[in-house]
N, CA, C and O atoms as a Maestro MAE file, in Angstrom:
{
 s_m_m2io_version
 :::
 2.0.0
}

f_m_ct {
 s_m_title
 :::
 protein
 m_atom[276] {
  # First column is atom index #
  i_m_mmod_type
  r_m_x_coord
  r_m_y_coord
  r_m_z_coord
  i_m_residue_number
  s_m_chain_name
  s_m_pdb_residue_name
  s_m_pdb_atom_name
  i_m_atomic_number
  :::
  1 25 -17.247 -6.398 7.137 1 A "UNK " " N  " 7
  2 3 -16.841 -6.852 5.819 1 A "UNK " " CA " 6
  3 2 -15.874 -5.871 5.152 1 A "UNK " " C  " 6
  4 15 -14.976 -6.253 4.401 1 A "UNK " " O  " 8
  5 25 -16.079 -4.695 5.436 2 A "UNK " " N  " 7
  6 3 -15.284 -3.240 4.442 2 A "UNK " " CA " 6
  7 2 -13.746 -3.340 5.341 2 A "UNK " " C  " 6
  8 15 -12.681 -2.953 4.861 2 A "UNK " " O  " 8
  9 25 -13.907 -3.994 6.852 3 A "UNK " " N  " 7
  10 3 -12.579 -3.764 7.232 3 A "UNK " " CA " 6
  11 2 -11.720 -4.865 6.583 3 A "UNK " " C  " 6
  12 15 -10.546 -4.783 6.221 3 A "UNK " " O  " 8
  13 25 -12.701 -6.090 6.502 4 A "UNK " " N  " 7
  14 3 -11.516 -7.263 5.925 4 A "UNK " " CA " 6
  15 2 -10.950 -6.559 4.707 4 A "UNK " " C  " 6
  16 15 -9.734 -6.704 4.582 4 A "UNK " " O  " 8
  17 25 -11.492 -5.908 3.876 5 A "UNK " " N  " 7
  18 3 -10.688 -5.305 2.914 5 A "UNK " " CA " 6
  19 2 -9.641 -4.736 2.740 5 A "UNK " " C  " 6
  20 15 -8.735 -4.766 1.907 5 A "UNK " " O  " 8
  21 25 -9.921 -4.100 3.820 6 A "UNK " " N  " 7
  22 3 -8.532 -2.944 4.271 6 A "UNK " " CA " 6
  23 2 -7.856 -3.711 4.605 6 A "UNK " " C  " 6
  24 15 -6.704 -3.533 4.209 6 A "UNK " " O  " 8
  25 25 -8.083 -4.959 5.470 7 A "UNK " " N  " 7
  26 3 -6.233 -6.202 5.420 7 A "UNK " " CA " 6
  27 2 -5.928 -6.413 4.787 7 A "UNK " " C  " 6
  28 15 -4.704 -6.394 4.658 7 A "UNK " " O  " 8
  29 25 -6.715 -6.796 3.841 8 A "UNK " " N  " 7
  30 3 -5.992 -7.415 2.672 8 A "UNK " " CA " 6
  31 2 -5.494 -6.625 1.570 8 A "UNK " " C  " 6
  32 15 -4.992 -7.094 0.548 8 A "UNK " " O  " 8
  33 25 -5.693 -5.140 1.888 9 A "UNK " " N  " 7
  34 3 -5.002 -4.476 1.267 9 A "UNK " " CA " 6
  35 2 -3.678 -4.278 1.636 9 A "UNK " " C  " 6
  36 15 -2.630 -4.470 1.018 9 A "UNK " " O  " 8
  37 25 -4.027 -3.649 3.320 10 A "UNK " " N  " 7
  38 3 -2.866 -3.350 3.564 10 A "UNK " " CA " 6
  39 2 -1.325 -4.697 3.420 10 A "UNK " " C  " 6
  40 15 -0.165 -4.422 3.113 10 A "UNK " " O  " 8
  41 25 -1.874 -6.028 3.751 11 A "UNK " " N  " 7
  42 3 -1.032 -6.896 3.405 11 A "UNK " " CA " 6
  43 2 -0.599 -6.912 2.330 11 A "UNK " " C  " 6
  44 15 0.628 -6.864 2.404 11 A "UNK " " O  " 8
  45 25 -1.014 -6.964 1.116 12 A "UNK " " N  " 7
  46 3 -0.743 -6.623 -0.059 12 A "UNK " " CA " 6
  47 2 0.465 -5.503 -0.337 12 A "UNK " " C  " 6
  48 15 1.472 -5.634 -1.034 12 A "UNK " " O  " 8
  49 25 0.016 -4.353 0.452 13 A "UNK " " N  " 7
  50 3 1.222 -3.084 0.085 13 A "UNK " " CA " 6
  51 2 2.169 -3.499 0.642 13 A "UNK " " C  " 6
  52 15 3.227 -3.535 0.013 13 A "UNK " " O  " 8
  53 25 2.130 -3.922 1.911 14 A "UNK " " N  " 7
  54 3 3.357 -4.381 2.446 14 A "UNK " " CA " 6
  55 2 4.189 -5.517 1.600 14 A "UNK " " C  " 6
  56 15 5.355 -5.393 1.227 14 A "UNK " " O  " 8
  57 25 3.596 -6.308 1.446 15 A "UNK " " N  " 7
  58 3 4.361 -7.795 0.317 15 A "UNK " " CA " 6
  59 2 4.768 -6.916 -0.646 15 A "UNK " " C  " 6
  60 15 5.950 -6.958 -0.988 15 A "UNK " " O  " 8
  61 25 4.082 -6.186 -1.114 16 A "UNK " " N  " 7
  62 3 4.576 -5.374 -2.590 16 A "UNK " " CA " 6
  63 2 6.329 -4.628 -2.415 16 A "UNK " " C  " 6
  64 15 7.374 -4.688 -3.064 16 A "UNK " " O  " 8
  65 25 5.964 -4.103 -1.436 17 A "UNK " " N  " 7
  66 3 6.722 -3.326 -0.783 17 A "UNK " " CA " 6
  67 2 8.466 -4.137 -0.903 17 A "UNK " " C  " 6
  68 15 9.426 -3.958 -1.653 17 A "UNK " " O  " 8
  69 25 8.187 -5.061 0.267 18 A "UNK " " N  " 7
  70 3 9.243 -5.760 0.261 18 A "UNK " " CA " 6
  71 2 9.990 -6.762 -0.687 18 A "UNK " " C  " 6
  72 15 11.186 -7.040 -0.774 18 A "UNK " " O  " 8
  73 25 8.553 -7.348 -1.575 19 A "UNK " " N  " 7
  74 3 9.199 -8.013 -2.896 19 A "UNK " " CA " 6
  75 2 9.839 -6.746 -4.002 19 A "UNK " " C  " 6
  76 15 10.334 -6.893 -5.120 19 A "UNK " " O  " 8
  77 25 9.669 -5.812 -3.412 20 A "UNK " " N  " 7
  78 3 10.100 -4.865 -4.376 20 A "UNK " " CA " 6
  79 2 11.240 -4.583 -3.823 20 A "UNK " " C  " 6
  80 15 12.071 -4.004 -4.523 20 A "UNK " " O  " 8
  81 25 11.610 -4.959 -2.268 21 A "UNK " " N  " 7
  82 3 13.187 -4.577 -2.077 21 A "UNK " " CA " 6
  83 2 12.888 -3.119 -1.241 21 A "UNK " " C  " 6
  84 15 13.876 -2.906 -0.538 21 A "UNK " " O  " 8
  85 25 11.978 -2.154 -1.090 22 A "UNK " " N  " 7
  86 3 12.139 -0.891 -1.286 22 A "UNK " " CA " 6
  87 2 11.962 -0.961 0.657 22 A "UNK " " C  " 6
  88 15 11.167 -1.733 1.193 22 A "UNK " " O  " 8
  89 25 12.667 -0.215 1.271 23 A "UNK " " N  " 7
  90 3 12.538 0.483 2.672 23 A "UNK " " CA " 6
  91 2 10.881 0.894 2.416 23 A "UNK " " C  " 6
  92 15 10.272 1.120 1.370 23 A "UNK " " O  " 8
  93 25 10.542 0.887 3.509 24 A "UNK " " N  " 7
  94 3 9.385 2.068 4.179 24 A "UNK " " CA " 6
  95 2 9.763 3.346 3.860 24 A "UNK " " C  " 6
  96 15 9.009 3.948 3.096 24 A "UNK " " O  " 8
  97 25 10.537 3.791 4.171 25 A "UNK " " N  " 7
  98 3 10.861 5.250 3.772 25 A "UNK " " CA " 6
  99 2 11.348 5.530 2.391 25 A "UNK " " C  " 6
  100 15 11.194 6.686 1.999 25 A "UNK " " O  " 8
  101 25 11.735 4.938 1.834 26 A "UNK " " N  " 7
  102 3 12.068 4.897 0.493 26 A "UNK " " CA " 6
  103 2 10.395 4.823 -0.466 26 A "UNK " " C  " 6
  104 15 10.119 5.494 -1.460 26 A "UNK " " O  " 8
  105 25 9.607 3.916 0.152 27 A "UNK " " N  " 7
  106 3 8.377 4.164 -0.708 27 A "UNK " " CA " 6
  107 2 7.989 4.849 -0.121 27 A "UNK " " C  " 6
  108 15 7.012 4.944 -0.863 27 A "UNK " " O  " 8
  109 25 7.774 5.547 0.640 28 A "UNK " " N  " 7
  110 3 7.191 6.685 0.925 28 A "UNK " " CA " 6
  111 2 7.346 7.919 0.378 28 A "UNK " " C  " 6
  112 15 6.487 8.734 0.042 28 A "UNK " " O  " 8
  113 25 8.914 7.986 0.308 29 A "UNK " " N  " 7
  114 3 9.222 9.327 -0.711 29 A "UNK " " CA " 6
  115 2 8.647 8.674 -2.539 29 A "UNK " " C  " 6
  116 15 8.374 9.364 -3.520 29 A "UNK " " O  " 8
  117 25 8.640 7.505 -2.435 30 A "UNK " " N  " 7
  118 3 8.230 7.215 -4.064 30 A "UNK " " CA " 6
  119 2 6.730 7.763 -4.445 30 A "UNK " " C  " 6
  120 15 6.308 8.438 -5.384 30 A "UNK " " O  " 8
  121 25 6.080 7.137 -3.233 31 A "UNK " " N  " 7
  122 3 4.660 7.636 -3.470 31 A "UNK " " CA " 6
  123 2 3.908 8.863 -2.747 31 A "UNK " " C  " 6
  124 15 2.699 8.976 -2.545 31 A "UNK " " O  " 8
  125 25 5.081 9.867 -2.366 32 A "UNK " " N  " 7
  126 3 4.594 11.061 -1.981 32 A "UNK " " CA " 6
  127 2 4.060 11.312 -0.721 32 A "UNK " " C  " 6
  128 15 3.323 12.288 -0.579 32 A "UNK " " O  " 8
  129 25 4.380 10.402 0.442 33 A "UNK " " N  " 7
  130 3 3.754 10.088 1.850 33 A "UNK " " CA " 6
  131 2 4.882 10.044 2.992 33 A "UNK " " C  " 6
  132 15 5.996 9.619 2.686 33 A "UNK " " O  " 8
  133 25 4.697 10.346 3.910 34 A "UNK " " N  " 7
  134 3 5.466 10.230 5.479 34 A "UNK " " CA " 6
  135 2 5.779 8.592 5.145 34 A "UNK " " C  " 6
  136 15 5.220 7.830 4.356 34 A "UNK " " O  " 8
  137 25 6.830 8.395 6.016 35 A "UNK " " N  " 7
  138 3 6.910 7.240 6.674 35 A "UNK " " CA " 6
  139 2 6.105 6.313 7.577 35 A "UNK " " C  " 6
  140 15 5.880 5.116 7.398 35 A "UNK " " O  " 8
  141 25 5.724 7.075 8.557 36 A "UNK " " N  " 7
  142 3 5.081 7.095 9.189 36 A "UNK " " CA " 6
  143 2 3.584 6.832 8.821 36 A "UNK " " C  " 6
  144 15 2.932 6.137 9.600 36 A "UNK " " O  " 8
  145 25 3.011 7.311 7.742 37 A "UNK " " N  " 7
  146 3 1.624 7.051 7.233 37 A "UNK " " CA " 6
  147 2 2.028 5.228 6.886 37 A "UNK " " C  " 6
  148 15 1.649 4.209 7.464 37 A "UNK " " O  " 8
  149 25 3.053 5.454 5.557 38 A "UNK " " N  " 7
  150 3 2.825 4.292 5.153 38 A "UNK " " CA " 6
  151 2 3.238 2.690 6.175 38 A "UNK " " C  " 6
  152 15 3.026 1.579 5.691 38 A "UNK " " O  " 8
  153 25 3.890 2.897 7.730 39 A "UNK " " N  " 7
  154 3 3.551 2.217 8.981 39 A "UNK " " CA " 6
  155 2 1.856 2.000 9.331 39 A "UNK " " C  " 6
  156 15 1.280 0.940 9.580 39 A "UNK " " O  " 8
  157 25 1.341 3.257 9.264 40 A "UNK " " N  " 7
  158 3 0.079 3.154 9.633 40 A "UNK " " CA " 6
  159 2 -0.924 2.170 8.478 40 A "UNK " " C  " 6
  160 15 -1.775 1.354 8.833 40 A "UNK " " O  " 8
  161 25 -0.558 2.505 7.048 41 A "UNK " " N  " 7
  162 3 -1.272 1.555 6.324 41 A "UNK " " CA " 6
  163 2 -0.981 0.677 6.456 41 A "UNK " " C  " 6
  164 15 -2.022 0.070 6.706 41 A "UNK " " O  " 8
  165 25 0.148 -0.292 6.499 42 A "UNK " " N  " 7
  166 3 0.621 -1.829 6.376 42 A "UNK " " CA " 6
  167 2 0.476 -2.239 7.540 42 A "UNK " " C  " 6
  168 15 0.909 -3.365 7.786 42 A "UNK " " O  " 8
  169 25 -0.103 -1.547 8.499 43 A "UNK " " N  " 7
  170 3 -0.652 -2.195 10.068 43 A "UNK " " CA " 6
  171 2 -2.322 -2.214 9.956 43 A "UNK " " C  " 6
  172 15 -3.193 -2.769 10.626 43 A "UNK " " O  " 8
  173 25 -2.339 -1.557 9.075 44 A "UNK " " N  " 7
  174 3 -4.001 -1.310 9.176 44 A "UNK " " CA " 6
  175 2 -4.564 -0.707 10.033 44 A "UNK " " C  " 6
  176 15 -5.569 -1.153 10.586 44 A "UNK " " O  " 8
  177 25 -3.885 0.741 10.394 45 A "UNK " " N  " 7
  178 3 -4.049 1.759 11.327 45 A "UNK " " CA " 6
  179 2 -4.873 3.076 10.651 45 A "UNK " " C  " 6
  180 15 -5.460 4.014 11.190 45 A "UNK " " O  " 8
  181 25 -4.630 2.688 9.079 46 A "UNK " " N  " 7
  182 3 -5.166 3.805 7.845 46 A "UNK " " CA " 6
  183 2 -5.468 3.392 7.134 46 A "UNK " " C  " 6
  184 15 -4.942 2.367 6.699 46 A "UNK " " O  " 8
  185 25 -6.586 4.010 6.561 47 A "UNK " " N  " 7
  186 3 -7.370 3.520 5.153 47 A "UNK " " CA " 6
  187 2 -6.690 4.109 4.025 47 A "UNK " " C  " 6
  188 15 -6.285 5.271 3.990 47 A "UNK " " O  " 8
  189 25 -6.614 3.501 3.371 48 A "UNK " " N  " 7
  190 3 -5.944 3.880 2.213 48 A "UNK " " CA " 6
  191 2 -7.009 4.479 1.175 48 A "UNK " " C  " 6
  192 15 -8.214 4.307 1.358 48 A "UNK " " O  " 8
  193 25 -6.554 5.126 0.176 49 A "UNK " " N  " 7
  194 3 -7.428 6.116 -0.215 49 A "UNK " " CA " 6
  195 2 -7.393 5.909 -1.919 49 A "UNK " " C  " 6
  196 15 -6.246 5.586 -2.226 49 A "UNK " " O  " 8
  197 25 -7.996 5.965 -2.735 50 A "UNK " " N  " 7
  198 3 -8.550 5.326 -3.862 50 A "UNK " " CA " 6
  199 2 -7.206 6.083 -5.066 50 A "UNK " " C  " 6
  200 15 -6.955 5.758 -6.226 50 A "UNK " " O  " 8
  201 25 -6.592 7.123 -4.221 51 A "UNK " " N  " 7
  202 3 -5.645 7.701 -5.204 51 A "UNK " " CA " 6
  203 2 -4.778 7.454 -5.036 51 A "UNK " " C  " 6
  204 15 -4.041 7.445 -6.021 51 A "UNK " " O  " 8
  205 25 -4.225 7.098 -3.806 52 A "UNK " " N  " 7
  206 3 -3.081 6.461 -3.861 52 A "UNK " " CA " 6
  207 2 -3.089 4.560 -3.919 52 A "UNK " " C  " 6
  208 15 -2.176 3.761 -4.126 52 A "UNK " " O  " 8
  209 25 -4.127 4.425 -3.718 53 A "UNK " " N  " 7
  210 3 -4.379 2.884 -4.475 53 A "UNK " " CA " 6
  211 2 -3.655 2.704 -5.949 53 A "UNK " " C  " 6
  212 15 -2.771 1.963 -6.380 53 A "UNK " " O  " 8
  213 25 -4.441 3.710 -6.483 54 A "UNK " " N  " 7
  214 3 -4.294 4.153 -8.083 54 A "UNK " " CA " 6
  215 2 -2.493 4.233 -8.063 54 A "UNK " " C  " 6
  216 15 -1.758 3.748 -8.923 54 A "UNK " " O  " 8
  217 25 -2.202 4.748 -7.217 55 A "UNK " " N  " 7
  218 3 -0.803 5.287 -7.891 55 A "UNK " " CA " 6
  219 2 -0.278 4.104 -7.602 55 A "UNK " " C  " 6
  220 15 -0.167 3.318 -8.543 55 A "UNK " " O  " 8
  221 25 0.101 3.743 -6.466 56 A "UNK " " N  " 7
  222 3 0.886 2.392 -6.172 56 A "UNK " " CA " 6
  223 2 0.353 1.039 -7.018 56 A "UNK " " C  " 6
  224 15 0.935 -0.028 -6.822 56 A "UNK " " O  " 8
  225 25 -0.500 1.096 -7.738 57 A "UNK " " N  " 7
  226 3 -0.936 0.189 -8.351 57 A "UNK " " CA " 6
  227 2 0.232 0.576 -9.947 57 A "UNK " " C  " 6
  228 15 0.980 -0.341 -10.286 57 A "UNK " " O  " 8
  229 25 0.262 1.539 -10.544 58 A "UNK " " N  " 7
  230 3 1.122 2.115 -11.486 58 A "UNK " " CA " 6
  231 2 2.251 1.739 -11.043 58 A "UNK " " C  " 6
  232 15 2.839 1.026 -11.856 58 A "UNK " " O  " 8
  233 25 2.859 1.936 -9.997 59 A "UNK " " N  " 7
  234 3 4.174 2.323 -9.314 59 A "UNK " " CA " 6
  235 2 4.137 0.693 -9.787 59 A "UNK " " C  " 6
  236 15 3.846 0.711 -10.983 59 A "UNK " " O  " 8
  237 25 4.240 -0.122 -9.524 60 A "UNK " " N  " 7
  238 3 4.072 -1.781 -9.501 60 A "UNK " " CA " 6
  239 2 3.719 -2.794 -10.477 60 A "UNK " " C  " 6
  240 15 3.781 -4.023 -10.450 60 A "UNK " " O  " 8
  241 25 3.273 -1.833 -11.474 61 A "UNK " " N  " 7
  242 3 2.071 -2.248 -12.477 61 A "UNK " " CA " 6
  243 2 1.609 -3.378 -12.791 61 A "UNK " " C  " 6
  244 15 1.887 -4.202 -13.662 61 A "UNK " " O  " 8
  245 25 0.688 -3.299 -11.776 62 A "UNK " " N  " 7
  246 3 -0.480 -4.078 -11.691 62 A "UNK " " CA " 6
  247 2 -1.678 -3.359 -11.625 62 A "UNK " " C  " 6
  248 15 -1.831 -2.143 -11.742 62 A "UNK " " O  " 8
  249 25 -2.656 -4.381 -11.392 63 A "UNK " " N  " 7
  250 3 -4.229 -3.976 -11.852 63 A "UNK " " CA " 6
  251 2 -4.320 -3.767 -10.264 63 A "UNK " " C  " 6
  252 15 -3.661 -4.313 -9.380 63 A "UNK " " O  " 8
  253 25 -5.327 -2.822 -10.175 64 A "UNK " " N  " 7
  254 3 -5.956 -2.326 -8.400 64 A "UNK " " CA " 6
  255 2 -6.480 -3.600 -7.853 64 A "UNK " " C  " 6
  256 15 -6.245 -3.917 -6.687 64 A "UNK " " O  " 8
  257 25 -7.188 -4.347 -8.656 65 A "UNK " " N  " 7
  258 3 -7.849 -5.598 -8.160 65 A "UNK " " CA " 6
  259 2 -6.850 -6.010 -7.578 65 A "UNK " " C  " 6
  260 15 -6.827 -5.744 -6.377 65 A "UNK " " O  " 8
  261 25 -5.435 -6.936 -8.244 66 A "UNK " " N  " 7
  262 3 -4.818 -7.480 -7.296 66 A "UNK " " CA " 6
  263 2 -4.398 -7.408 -5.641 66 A "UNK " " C  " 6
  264 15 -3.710 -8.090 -4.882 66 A "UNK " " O  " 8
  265 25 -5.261 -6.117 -5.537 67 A "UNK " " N  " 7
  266 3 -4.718 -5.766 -4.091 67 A "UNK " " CA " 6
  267 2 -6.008 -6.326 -3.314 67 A "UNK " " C  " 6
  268 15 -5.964 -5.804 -2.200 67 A "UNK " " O  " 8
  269 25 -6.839 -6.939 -3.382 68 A "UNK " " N  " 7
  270 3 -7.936 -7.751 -3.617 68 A "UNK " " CA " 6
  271 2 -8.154 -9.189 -3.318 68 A "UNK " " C  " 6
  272 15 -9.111 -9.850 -2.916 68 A "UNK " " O  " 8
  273 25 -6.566 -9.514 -3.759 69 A "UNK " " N  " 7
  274 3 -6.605 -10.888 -3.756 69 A "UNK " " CA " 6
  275 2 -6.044 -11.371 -2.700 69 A "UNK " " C  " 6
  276 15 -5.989 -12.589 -2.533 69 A "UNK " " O  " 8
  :::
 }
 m_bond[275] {
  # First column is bond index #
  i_m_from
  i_m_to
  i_m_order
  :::
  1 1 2 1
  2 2 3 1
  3 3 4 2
  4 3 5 1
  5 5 6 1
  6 6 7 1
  7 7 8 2
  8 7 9 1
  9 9 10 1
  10 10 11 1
  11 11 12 2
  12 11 13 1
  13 13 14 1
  14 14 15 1
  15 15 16 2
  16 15 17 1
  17 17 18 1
  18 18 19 1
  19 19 20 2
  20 19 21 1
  21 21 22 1
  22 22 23 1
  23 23 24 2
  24 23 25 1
  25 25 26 1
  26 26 27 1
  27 27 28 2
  28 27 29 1
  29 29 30 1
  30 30 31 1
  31 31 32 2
  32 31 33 1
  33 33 34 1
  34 34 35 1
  35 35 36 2
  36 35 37 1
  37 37 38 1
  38 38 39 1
  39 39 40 2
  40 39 41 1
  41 41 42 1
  42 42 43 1
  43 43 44 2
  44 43 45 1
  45 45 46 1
  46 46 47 1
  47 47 48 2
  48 47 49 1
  49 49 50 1
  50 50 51 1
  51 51 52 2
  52 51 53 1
  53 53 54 1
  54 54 55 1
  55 55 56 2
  56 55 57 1
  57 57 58 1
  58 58 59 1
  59 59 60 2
  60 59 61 1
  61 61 62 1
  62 62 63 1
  63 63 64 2
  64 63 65 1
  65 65 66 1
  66 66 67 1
  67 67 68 2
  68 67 69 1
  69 69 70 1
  70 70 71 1
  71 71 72 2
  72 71 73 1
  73 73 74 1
  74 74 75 1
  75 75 76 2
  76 75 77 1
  77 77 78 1
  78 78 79 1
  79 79 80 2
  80 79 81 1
  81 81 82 1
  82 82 83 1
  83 83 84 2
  84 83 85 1
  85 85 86 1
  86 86 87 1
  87 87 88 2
  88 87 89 1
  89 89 90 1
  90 90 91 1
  91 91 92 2
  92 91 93 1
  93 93 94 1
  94 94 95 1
  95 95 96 2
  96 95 97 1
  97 97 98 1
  98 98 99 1
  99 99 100 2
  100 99 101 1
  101 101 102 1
  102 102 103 1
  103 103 104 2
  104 103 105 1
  105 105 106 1
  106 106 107 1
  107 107 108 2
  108 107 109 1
  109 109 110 1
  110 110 111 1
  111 111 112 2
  112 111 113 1
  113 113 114 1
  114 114 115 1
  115 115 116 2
  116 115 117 1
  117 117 118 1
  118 118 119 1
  119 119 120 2
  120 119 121 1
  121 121 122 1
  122 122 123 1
  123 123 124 2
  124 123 125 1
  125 125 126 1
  126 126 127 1
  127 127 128 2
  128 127 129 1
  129 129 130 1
  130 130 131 1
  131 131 132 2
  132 131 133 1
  133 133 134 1
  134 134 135 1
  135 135 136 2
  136 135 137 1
  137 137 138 1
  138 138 139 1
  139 139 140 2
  140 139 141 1
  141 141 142 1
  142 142 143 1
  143 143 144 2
  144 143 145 1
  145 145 146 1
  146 146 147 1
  147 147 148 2
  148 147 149 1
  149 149 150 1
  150 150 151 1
  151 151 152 2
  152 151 153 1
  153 153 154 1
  154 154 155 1
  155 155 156 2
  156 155 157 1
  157 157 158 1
  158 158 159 1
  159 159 160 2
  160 159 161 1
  161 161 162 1
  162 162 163 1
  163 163 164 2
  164 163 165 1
  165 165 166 1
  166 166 167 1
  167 167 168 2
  168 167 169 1
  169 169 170 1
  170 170 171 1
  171 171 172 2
  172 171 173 1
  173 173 174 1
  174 174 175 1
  175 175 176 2
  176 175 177 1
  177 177 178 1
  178 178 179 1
  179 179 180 2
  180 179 181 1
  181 181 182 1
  182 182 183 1
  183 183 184 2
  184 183 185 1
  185 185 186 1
  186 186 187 1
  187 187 188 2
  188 187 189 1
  189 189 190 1
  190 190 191 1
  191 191 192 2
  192 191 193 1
  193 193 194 1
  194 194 195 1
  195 195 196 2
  196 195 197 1
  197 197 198 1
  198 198 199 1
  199 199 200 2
  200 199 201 1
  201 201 202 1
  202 202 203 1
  203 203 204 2
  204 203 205 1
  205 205 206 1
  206 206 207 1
  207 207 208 2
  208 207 209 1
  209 209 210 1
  210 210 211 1
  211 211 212 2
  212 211 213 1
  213 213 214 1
  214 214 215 1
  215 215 216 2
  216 215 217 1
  217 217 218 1
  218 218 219 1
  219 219 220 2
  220 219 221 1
  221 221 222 1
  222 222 223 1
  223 223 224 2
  224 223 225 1
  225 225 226 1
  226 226 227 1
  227 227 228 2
  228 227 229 1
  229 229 230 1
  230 230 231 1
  231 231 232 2
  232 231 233 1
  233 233 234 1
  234 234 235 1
  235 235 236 2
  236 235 237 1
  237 237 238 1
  238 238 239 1
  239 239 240 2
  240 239 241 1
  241 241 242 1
  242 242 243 1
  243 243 244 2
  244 243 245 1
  245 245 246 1
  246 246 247 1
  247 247 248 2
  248 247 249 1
  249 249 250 1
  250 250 251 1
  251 251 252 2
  252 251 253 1
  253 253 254 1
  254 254 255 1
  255 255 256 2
  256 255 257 1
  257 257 258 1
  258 258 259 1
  259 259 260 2
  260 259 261 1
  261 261 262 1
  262 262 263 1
  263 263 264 2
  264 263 265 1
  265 265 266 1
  266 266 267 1
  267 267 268 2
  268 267 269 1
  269 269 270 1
  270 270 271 1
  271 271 272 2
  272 271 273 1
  273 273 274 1
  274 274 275 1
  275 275 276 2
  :::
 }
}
């Protein structure tokens, strides 16, 4: 059950991502991370971590829930 979460997160960052226009590497330097990590989250290779939830949720501004939906 805790992993379905993590898809639907990571799907989420990714959609965010690209409706936002922004490269992989470009949000990565936005939100303070490798490239490479943020590959690993939007594959669901990494758990994402409650602080950078937090931030990319700001970065976007939206509520954390939506990443949820």
């Amino acid at each position: 059950m805790q992993e379905d979460y993590y898809k639907i997160i990571s799907s989420n960052v990714k959609a965010l991502r690209i409706r936002n226009k922004l490269s992989q590497e470009r949000f990565a330097e936005i939100i303070g991370c490798s490239r490479e990590y943020v590959s690993r989250l939007e594959n669901n290779r990494e758990k994402i971590s409650l602080a950078l939830l937090l931030k990319i949720s700001k970065l976007f501004k939206i509520t954390p829930q939506t990443f949820f939906k």
